[in-house]
N, C-alpha and C positions, 0 to 999 in steps of 0.2 A: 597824521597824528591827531588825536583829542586835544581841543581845544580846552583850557585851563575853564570857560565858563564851564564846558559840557561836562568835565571831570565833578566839576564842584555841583552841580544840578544832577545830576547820577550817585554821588553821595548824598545829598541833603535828602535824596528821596527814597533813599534804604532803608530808611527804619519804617515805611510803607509796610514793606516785604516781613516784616518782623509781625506787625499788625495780625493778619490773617494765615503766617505758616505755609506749609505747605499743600494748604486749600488752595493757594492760588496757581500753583502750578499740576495740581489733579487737575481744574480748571481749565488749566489750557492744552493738558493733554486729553481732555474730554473734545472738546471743541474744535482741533484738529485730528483729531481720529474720526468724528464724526462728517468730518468736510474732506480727508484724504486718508478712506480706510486701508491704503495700498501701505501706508506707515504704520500699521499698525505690527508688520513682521519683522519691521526694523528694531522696535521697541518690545523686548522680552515682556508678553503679558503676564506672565507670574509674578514681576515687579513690578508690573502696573498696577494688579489686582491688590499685593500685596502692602503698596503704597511705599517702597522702597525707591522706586524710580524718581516718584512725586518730590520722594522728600532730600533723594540725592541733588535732583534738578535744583530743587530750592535751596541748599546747602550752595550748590555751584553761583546759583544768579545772587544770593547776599555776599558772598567771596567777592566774587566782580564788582561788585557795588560798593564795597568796604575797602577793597584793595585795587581800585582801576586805574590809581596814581602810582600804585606799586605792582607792576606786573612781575616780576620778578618773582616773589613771591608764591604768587598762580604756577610757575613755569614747569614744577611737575608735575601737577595735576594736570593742567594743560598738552602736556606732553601722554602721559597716561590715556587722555581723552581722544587726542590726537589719533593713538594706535586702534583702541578701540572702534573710531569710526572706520578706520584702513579696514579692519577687518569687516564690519560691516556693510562694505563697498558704499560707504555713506556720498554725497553728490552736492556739487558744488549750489546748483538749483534747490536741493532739496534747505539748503540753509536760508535763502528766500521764505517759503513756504514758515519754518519752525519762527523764524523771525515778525514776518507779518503776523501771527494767530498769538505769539507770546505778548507783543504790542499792545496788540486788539484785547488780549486777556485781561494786562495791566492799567487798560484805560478805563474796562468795563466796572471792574472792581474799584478801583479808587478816581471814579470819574469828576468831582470837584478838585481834590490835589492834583491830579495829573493831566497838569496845564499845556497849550500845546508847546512851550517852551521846555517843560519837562519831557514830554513827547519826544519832541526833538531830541531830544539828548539822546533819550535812551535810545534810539532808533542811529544816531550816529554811534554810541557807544555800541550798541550790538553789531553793527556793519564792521565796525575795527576788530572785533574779537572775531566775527566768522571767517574775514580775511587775513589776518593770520593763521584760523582754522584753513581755510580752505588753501593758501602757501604752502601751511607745515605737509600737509594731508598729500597735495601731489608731490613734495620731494620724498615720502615713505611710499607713495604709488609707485614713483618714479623709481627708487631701489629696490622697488621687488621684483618690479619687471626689467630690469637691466642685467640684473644678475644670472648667472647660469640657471637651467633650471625654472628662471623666475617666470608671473606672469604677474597676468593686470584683471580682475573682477573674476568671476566661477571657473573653474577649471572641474574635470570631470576624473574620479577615481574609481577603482575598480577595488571592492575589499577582496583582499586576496586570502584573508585567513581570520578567522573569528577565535580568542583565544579567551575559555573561562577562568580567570584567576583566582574567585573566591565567588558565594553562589548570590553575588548582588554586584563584581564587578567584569565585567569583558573588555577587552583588549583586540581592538580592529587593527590588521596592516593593511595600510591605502598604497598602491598604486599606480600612479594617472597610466590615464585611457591612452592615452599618443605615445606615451612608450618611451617618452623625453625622461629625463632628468628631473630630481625633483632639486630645490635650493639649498641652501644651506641656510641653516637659521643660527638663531641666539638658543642655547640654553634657559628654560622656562617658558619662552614664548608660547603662543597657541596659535590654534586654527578656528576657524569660522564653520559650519557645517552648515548649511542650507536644504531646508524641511521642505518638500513640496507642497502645495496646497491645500493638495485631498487631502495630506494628515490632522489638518485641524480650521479646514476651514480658510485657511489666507498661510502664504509663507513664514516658514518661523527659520530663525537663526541661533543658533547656539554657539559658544568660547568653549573650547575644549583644548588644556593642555597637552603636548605633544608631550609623550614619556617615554621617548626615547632619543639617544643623539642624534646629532645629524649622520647620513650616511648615503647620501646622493641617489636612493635608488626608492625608500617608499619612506611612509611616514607612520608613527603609531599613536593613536588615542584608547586611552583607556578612561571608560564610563562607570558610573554606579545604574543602578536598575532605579532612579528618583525623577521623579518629572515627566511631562508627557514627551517630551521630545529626547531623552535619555532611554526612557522606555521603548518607544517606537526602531533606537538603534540596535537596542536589546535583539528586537523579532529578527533583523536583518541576517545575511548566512554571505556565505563567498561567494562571489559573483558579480552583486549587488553593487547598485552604484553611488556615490556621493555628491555629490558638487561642492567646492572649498574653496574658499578665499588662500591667498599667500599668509605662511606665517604672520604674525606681529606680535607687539606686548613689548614693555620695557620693564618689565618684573626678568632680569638676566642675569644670569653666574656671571662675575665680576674676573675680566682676565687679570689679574691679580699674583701672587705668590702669595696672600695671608693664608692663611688657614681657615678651613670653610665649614660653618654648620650648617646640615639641611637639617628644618625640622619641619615636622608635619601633620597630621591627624586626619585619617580616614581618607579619600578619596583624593585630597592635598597629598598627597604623595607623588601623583603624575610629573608636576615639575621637577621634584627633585630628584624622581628618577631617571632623567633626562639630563639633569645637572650633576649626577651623581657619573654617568656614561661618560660626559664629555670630562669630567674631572680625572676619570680611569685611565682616558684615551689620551691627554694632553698635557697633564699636569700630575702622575699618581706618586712623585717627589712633596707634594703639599698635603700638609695634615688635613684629614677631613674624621668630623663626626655625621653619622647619620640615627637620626633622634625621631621617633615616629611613637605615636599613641593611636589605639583603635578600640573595639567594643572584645574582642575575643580573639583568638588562637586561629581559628578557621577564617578572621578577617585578614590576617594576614599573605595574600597572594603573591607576593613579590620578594619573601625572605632569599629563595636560592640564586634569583636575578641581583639583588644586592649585594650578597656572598659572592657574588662570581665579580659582579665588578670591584668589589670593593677588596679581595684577593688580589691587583695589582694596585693599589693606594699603597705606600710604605706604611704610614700610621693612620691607620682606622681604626676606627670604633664604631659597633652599634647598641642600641639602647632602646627597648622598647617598655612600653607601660600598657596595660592593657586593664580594661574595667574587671574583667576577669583574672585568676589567678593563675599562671601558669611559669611552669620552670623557667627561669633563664629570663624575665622580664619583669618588670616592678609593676606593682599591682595601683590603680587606682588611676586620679589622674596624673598628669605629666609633671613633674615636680624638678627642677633644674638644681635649685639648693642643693640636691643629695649627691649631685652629679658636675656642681660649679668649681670642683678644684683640677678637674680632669679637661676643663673648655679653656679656649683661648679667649678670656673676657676682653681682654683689654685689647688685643691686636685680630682679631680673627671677624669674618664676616659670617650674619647671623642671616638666613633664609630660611623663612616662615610663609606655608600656607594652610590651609584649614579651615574651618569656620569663623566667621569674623568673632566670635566670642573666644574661642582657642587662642585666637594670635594675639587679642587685646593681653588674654589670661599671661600667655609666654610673654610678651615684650614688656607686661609688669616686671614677670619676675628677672627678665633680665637686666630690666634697667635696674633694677634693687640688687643686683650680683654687679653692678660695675660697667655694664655694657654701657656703650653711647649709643645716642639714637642712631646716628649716622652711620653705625656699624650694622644696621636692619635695614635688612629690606622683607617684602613681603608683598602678596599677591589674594587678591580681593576677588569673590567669584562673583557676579554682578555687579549693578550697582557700587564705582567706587564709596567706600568707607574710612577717614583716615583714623588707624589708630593712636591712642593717646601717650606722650613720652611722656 
């Protein structure tokens, strides 16, 4: 446990962090990339370049330093982060490494304040948050590989079928190579996909939701044509191989009896048509809406896969909005008001994924229609983001 000095010297020295922004953790991922470039496929460089990573990281270390008396508090994010690393096959040693360079970062920059009794703190304060990181991290190890099915770090898959759904998304079936059983996961979860080398220079790792139910026998991800390692899956054909971490993510369909809204925009669909399967298969006595927004008519690749599930739901609805004009969908962006006396505001669970600007735009409007926050969940594609009630 944190000693009440170390708590109180880890806060008084927070508003350090406030000072310089999130200059100071570009900083220190400069400085450890530069000294351990084998990290550098751990950490998605499009949000490094970006300065998303930078500015998540800084968001996370003023949290802990504002709230390291209240951890409670943290405990979903923390959890959130938790899965993430699972998927990343992130390593107990490697929390050593991030911790020495972040240290060394905060002392270079604020080297008169950061006395070595402040040092100290923060140097026990970090050691207590990686080891509950590093606890939480092997009991979610430790459930993926216990499970049928399950394993522990890369496992190798074979794409068995490359499927065009729209002419900027494709739909891979994985697989695995041994011939085993694949696990059962959560609805929503993802997978890990792991880049070889040659593609860009050093390994690269991508999240990619699973969009379909579980079904003990392969798995499916569906991509857009954006990014260099999205692209690169694009070239791939059957045959071809993968390597993948075990399911994770705790963005999950809620075993519940409320009534369920999936909504989504553009390539955010994958979860919930994953969550829409298992809702068909286990529960299609519960009300569900499925609520989707895209650019056009021809984006849509998944209408007759949702028709067919959502054909055994008793009460369903779909809804779509499209920037373009077209029969049978509401034109423009996603507008809830027009469509708020038909939703379960008060009792029903709301699932949101899309761009972080879509899900901020929807959880406005539904907290203004009566939703509680609590009744939202949603699922952030990099870099966590939390949106605002």
């Amino acid at each position: 446990m944190l000693t009440n000095n170390t708590i109180e010297l880890v806060k008084q020295s927070a508003p350090l962090l406030a000072q310089v922004g999130p200059e100071i953790t570009a900083k220190f991922y400069h400085n450890m990339f530069n000294q351990h470039p084998e990290l550098k496929g751990v950490f998605n460089q499009s949000h490094q370049a970006s300065g998303k990573q930078p500015l998540a990281l800084f968001a996370a270390l003023a949290a802990y330093a504002n709230y390291i008396d209240q951890p409670e508090v943290l405990s979903d994010a923390i959890l959130r982060i938790n899965h993430k690393h699972v998927s990343l096959g992130i390593l107990p040693e490697q929390y050593a490494i991030v911790g020495r360079h972040l240290i060394a970062t905060l002392k270079a920059e604020f080297s008169e304040q950061f006395t070595d009794e402040i040092e100290q703190a923060w140097l026990s304060a970090y050691q207590f948050l990686a080891d509950l990181f590093i606890t939480a991290e092997h009991g979610l190890y430790q459930t993926a590989l216990d499970q049928q099915g399950g394993w522990q770090g890369t496992r190798e898959f074979t794409i068995e079928k490359v499927i065009s759904n729209t002419e900027n998304i494709k739909s891979f079936y994985l697989k695995p190579v041994d011939g085993k059983a694949v696990p059962h996961y959560q609805a929503g979860q993802f997978i890990s996909v792991f880049i070889p080398k040659e593609v860009a220079g050093f390994q690269q790792i991508r999240q990619y939701s699973l969009s379909v139910a579980p079904n003990g026998s392969y798995l499916r991800i569906s991509t857009k044509h954006d990014g260099a390692v999205s692209q690169y899956l694009h070239t791939l054909k059957a045959g071809d191989l993968l390597k993948l971490t075990p399911p994770a993510g705790d963005f999950v369909r809620q075993h519940t009896a409320s009534p369920k809204v999936y909504i989504s925009a553009g390539v955010g669909i994958t979860p919930m048509l994953c969550m829409l399967g298992v809702h068909s298969q286990h529960s299609p006595e519960v009300e569900a809406h499925f609520l989707h927004a895209n650019k056009a008519l021809s984006d849509l690749g998944f209408n007759q896969e949702i028709n067919e599930l959502g054909s055994n739901i008793r009460d369903f609805n779909v809804v779509t909005w499209l920037e373009s004009e077209a029969d049978g969908t509401y034109s423009g962006l996603m507008d809830i008001n027009v469509i708020k006396d038909t939703l379960p505001l008060t009792h029903g669970e709301f699932y949101l994924c899309g761009p972080v600007a879509f899900m901020r735009f929807i959880k406005t409007q539904l907290i203004n229609a009566g939703v509680q926050a609590e009744q939202i969940f949603y699922e952030v594609f990099g870099p966590h983001e939390n949106l605002p009630n």
